[in-house]
C-alpha positions as CSV (number, residue, x, y, z in Angstrom):
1,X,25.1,-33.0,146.9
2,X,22.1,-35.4,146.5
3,X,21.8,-34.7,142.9
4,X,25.2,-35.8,142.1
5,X,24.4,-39.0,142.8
6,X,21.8,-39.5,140.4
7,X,22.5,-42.6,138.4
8,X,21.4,-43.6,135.0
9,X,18.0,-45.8,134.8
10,X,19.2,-48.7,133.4
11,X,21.0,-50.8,135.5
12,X,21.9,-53.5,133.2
13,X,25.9,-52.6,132.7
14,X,25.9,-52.1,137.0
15,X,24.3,-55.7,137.1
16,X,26.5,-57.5,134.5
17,X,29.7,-55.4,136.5
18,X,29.0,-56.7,140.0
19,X,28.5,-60.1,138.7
20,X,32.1,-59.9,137.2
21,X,33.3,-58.2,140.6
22,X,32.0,-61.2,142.2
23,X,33.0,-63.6,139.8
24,X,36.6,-61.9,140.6
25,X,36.7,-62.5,144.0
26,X,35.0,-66.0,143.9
27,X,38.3,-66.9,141.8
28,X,40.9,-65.7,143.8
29,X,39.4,-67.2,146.1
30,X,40.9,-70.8,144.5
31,X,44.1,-72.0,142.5
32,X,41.8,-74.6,140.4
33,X,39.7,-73.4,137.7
34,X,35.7,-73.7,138.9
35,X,33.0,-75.0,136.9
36,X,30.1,-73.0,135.6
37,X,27.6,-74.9,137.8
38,X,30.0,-73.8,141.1
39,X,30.5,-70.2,139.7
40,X,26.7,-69.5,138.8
41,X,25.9,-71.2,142.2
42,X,27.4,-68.9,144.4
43,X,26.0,-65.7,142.1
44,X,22.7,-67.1,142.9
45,X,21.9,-67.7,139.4
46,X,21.5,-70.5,137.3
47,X,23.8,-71.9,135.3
48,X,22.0,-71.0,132.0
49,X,21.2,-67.3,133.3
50,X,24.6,-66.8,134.3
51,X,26.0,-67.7,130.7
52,X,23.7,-65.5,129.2
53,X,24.8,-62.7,131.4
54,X,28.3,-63.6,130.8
55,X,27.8,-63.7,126.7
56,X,25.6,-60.3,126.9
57,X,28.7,-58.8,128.3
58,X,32.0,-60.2,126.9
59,X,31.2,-62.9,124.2
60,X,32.8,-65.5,125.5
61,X,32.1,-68.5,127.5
62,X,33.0,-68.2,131.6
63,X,35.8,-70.9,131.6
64,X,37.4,-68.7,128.9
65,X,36.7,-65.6,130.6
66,X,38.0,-66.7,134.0
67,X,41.4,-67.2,132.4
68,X,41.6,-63.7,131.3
69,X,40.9,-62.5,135.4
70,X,43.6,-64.6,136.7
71,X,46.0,-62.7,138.3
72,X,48.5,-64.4,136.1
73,X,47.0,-62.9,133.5
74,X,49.0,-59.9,134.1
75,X,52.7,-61.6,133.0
76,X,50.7,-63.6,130.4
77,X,50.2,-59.8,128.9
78,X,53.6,-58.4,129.6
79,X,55.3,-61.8,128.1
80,X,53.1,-61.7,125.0
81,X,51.7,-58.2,124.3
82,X,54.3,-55.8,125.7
83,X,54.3,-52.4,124.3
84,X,57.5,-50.6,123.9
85,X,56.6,-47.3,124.3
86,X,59.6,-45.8,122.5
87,X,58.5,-47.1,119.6
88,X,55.2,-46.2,119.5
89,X,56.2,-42.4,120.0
90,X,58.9,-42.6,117.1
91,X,55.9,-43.7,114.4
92,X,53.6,-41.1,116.2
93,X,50.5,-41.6,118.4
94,X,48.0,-41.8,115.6
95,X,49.7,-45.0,114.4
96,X,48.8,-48.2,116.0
97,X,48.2,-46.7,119.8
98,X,44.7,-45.5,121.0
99,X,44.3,-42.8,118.9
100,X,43.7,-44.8,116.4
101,X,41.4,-46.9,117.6
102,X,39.0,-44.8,118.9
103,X,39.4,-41.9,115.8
104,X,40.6,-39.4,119.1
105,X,41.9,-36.0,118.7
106,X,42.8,-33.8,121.7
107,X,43.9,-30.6,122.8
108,X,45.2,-29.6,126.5
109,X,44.6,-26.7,128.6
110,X,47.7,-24.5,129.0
111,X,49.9,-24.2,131.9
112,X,48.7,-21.0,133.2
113,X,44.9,-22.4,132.8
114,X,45.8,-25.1,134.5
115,X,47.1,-23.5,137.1
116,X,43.5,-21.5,137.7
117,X,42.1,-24.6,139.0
118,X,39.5,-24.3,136.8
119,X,38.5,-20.9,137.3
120,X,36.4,-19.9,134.3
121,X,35.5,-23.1,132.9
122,X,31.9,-24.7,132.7
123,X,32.6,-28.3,132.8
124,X,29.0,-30.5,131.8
125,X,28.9,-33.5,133.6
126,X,26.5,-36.6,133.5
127,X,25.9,-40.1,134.6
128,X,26.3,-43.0,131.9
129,X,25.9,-47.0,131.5
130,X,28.9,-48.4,130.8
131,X,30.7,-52.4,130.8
132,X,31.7,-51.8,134.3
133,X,29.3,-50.2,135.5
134,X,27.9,-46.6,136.4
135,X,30.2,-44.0,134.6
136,X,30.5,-40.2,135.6
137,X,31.5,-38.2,132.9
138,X,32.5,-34.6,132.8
139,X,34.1,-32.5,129.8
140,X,34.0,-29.0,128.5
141,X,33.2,-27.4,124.5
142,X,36.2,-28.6,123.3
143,X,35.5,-32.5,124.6
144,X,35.4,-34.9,127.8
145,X,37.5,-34.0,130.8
146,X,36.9,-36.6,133.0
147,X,35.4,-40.3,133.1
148,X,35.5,-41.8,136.4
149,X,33.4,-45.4,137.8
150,X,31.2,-45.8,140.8
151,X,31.2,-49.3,141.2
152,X,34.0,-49.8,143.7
153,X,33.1,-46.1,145.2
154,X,30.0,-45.2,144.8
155,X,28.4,-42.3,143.2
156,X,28.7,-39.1,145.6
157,X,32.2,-40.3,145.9
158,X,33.2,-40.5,142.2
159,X,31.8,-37.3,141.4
160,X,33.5,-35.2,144.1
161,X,37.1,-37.3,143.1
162,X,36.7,-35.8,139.8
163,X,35.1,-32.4,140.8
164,X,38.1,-31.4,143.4
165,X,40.8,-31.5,140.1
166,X,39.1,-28.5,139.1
167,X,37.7,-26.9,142.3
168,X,37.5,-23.3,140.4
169,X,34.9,-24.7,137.5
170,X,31.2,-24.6,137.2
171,X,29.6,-27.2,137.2
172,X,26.0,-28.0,135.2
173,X,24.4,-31.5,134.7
174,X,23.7,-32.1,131.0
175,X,24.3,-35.7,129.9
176,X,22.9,-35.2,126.4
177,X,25.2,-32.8,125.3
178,X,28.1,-35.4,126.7
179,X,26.5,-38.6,125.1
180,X,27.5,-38.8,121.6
181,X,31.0,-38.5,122.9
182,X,30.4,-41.2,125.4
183,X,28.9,-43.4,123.3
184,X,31.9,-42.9,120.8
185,X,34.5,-43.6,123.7
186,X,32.2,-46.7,124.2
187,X,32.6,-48.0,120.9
188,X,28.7,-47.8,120.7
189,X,27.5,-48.9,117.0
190,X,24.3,-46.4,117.1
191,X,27.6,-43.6,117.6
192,X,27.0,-40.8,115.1
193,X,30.5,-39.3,115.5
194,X,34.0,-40.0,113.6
195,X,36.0,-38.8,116.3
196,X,35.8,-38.3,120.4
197,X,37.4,-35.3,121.5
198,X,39.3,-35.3,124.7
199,X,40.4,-31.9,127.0
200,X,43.2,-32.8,129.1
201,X,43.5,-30.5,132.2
202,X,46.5,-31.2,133.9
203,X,50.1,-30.2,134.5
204,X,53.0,-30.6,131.8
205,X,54.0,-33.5,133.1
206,X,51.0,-35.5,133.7
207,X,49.7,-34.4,130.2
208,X,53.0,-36.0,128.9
209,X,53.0,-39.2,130.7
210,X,48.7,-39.5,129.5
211,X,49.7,-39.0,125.6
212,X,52.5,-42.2,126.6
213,X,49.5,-43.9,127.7
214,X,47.4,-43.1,124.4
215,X,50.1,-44.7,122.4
216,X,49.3,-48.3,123.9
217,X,47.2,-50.4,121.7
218,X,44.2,-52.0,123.0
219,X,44.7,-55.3,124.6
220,X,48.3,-54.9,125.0
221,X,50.2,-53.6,128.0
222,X,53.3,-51.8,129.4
223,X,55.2,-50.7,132.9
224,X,55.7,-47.8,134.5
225,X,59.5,-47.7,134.0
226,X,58.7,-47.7,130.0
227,X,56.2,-45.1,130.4
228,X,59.4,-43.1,132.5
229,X,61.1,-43.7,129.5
230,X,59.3,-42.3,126.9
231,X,58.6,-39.3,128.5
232,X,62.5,-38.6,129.0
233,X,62.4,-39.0,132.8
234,X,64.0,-42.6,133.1
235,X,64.7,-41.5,137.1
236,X,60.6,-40.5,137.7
237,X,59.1,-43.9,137.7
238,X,57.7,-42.8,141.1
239,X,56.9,-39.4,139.5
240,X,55.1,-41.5,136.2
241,X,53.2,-43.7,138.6
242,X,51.3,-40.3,140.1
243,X,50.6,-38.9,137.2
244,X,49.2,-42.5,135.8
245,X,47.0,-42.5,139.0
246,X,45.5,-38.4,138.5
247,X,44.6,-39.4,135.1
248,X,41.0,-38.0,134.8
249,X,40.0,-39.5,131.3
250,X,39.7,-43.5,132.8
251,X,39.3,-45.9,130.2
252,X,39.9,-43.3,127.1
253,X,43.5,-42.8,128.2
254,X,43.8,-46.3,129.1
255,X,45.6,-46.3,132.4
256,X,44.5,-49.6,133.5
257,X,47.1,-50.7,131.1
258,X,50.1,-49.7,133.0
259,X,51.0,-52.6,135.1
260,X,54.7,-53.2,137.5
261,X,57.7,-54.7,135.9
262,X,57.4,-57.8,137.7
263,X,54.0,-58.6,136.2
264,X,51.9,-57.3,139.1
265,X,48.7,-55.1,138.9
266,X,49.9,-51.8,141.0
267,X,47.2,-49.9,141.8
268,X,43.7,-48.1,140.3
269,X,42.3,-45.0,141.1
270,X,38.9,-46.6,140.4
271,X,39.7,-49.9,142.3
272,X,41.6,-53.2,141.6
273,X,38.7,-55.5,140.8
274,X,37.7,-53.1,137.7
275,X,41.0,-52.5,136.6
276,X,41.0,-56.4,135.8
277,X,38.1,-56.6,134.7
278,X,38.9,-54.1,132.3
279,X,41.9,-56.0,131.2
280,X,40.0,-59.1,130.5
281,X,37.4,-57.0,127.9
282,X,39.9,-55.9,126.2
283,X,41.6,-59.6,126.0
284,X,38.5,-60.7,124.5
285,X,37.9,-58.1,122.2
286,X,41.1,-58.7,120.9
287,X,40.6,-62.2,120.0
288,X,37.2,-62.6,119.1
């Protein structure tokens, strides 16, 4: 499996990531907001380095930034940018939701393909730079199938979480037929592409509580017992919160947006830390 591990060359977005991991911690660490000088110090960096680290990667200054990972941050969103997903479905997903924003069509795999396990399916996979670090990305003809992050994990780890949804598929490394796609779904400017096409392999169900997800707009937020909702199952919140954790398409279908009623994170297949962190980008890139 050594060759699944193979990472991207550049390093850069795993750098500016574990810096923002650290930065994470170092804060909740603390109830008072901490300086530059005390933040860069215990990176190790200077205080000029570190702000040009922190501007490379969100724009915005670290005092600003820092209130954006506060765990409050969380019922700041669901007080002020709560999405009702009922809504959104009623005007249809290519209004204000994801779909818009990042010019997405997709199509999903039928039941009885699904239920193959991937038997028959050549799924392309590669290793990509992302804002949060080293990305594994996996789709088919029709468009990405999975996006999963190493930071938290590790490599050999993320590949084989994604891999085991569809045990039955072939699998062949070939990042350059993936990238335009990825750099698309990464809002890259050099992207030659008007849309990213997405694959969703999964059952009924999770397929319908991912297209709630789409409909979220970036930088806003909602719960799982809205998501239950919209999909007609006001009863399945435990049943919603599975299927929001097997979502292969990280990031794209914006899971990371689905946060507990009472303002508190829940959980992330791809680890806490960069489920806030991703939050916060998207906070920024909102306002600025």
């Amino acid at each position: 499996m050594t060759q699944h591990q193979t990472l991207p060359q550049t390093t850069e977005g795993a750098y500016h990531y574990q810096v923002i991991r650290r930065a994470i911690e170092l804060i909740d660490q603390t109830d008072q907001p901490i300086s530059l000088d005390e933040i860069a110090a215990n990176m190790g960096m200077s205080p000029a380095h570190f702000q040009r680290v922190f501007s490379r990667w969100v724009g915005v200054s670290p005092k600003r930034y820092q209130q954006y990972l506060t765990l409050g941050h969380a019922k700041t969103l669901l007080s002020e940018r709560f999405s009702t997903l009922a809504a959104s479905h009623a005007v249809g997903l290519s209004g204000s939701g994801r779909l818009h924003d990042l010019f997405l069509r997709w199509e999903a795999m039928s039941p009885g393909e699904f239920a193959r396990k991937g038997a028959g399916l050549t799924i392309y996979w590669g290793w990509f730079e992302s804002p949060f670090g080293p990305a594994i990305v996996m789709g088919t003809e029709k468009g990405i199938c999975g996006m999963g992050f190493a930071a938290e994990m590790g490599a050999e780890t993320a590949f084989e979480d994604l891999a085991a949804r569809w045990p039955q598929a072939s699998y062949v490394e070939d990042p350059m037929m993936l990238r335009p796609w990825v750099l698309q779904a990464f809002g890259a400017k050099d992207g030659a592409l008007d849309t990213t096409p997405l694959f969703l392999i999964g059952a009924p169900f999770q397929i319908k509580v991912w297209e709630a997800l789409l409909s979220i707009p970036t930088g806003h937020v909602t719960t799982y017992s809205e998501i239950a909702q919209a999909v007609g199952a006001p009863r399945a919140v435990r049943a919603v919160g599975t299927a929001v954790g097997r979502n292969p398409i990280s990031w794209i279908i914006p899971c990371h947006r689905a946060l507990r009623k009472s303002g508190g994170l829940g959980g992330y297949h791809w680890g806490i830390p960069m489920k806030r962190a991703m939050l916060a980008y998207e906070a920024v890139e909102l306002e600025t």
